[in-house]
One Martini backbone bead per residue (centre of mass of N, CA, C, O) as a GRO file, in nm:
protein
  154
    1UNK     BB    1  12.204  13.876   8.064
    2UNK     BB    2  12.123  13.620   8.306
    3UNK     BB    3  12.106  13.493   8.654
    4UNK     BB    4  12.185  13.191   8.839
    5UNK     BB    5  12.127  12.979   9.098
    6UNK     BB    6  12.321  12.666   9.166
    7UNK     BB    7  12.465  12.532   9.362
    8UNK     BB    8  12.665  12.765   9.446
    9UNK     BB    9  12.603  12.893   9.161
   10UNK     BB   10  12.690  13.109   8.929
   11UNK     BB   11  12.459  13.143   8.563
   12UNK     BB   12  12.463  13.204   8.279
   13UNK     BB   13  12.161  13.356   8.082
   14UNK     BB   14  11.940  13.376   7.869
   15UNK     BB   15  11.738  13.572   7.803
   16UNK     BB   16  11.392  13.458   7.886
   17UNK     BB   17  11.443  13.205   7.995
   18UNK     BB   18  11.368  12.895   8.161
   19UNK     BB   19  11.350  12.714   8.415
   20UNK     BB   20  11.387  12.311   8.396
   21UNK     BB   21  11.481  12.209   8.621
   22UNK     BB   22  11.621  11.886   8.755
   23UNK     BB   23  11.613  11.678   9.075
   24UNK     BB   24  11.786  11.444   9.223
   25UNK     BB   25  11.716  11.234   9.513
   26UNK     BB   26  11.865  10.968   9.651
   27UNK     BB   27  11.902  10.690   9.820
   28UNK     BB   28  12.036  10.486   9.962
   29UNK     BB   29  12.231  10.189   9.940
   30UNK     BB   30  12.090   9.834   9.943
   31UNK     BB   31  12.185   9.575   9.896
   32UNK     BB   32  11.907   9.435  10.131
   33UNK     BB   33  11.732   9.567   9.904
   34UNK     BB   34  11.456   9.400   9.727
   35UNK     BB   35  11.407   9.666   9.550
   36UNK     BB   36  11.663   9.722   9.443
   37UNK     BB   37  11.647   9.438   9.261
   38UNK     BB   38  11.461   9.539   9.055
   39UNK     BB   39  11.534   9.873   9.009
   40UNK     BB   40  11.483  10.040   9.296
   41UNK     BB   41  11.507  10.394   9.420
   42UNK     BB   42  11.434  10.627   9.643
   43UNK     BB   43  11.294  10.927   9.541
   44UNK     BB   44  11.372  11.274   9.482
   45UNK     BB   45  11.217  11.510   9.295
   46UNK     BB   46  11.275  11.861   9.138
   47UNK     BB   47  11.095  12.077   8.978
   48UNK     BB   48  10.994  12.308   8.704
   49UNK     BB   49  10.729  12.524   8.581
   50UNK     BB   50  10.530  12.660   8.374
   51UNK     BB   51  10.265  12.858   8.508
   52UNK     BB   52   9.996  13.028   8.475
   53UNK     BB   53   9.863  13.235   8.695
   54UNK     BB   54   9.571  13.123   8.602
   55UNK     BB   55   9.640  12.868   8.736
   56UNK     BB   56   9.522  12.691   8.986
   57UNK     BB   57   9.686  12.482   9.280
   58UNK     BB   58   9.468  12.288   9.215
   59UNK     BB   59   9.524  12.184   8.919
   60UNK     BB   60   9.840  12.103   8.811
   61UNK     BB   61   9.779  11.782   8.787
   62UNK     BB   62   9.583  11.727   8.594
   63UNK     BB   63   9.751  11.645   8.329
   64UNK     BB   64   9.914  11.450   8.454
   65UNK     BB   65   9.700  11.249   8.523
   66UNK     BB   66   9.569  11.200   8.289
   67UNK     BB   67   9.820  11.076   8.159
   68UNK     BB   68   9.885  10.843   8.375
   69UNK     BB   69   9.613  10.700   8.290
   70UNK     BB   70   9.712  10.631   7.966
   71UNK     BB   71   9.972  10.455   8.107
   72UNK     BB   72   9.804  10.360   8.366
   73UNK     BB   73   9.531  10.175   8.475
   74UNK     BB   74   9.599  10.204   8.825
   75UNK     BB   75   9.597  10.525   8.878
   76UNK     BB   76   9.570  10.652   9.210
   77UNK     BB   77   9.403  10.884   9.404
   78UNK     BB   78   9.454  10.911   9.778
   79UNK     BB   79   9.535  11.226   9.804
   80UNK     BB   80   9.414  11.566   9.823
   81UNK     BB   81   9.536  11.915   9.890
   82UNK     BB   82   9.557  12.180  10.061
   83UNK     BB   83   9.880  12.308  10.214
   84UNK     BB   84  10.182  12.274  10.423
   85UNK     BB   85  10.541  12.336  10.334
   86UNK     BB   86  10.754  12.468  10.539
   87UNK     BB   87  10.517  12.701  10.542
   88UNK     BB   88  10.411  12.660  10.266
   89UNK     BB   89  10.174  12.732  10.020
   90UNK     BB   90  10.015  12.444   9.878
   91UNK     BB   91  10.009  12.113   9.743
   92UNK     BB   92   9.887  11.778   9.667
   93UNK     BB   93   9.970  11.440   9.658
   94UNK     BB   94   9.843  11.056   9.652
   95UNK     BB   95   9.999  10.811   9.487
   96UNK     BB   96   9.915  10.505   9.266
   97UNK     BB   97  10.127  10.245   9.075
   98UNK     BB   98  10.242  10.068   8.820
   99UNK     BB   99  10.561   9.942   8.751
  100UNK     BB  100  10.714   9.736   8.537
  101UNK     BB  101  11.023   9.808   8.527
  102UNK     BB  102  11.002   9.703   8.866
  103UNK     BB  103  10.751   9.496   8.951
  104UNK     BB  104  10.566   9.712   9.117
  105UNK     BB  105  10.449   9.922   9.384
  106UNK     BB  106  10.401  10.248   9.374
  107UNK     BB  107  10.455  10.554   9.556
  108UNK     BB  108  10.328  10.940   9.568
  109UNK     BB  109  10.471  11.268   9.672
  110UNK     BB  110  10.316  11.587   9.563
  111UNK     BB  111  10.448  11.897   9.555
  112UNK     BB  112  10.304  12.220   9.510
  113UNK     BB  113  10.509  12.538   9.454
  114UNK     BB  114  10.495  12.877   9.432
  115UNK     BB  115  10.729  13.063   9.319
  116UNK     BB  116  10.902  13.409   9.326
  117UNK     BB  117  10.932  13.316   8.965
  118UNK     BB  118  10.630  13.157   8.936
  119UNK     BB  119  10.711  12.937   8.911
  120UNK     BB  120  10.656  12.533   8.932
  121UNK     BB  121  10.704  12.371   9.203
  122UNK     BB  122  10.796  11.988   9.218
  123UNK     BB  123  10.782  11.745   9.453
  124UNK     BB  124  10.899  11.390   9.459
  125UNK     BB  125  10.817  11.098   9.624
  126UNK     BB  126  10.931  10.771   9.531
  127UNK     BB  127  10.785  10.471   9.699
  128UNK     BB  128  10.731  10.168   9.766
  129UNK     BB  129  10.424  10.091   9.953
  130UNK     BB  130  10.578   9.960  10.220
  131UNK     BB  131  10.758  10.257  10.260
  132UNK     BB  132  10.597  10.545  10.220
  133UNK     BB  133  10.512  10.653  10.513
  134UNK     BB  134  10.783  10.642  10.617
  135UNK     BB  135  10.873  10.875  10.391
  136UNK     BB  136  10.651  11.116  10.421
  137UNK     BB  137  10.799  11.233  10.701
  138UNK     BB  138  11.009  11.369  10.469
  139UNK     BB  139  10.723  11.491  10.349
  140UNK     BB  140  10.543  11.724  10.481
  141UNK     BB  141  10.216  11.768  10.532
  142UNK     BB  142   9.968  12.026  10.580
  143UNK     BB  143   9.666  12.060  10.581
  144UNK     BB  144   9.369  12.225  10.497
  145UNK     BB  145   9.094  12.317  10.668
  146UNK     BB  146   8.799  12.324  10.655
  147UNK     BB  147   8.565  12.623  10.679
  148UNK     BB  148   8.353  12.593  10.871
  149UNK     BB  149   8.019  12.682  10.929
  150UNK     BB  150   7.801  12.903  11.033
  151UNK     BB  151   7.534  12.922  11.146
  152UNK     BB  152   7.425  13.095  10.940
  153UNK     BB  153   7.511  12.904  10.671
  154UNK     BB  154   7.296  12.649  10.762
   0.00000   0.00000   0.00000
């Protein structure tokens, strides 16, 4: 048996399992927060996934977008590429798409940073159009920029 910490306990675990923990943080409620009265709550996604070594960091997202085109007929990605998030060293994506169930336009910021133990967390921050960009200050990512070409290479 092998253990692992959540939330400040440690926790006997059968060898070889993988964590596929998911944790939700929610935004406090208002109640005079008309998205809040639609059945949405701002709200971030933390989870962990095996993928393997061999799939690079720029690629993660390939099979999620997919699925989420053939779900969602308006799902569009809006910016997306290799980032800095607290220092370390990730990919990101912001997305938009209709969700019926809320009948409104929600709109994610997707980062994918690989753990010491291999898996692949990604953040989820969904928040409904209107105030994305101000939600997303608080997943800050430094985008990566291309290195210029040199004189030499042009």
């Amino acid at each position: 048996m092998s253990t692992a910490s959540l939330h400040g306990v440690t926790v006997g675990v059968p060898e070889g399992w993988v964590d596929n923990s998911i944790l939700r943080f929610m935004s406090p409620a208002d109640e005079s927060d008309p998205v809040l009265s639609q059945g949405f709550t701002q709200n971030v996604v933390v989870s962990s996934h095996a993928v393997p070594p061999s799939v690079p960091m720029a690629r993660v997202f390939e099979a999620p977008n997919r699925a989420a085109k053939e779900q969602t007929s308006d799902f569009e990605v809006l910016a997306a590429g290799e980032c800095q998030y607290l220092g370390q060293p990730a990919v990101f994506q912001d997305v938009t798409f209709s969700d019926p169930r809320v009948n409104t336009v929600l709109c994610q910021r997707q980062v994918a940073l690989r753990s010491e133990n291999g898996l692949v967390v990604i953040l989820t921050l969904t928040s409904d159009k209107k105030r994305f960009k101000k939600a997303t200050a608080d997943v800050p990512v430094e985008p990566v920029k291309e290195a210029k070409a040199s004189k030499k290479d042009r």
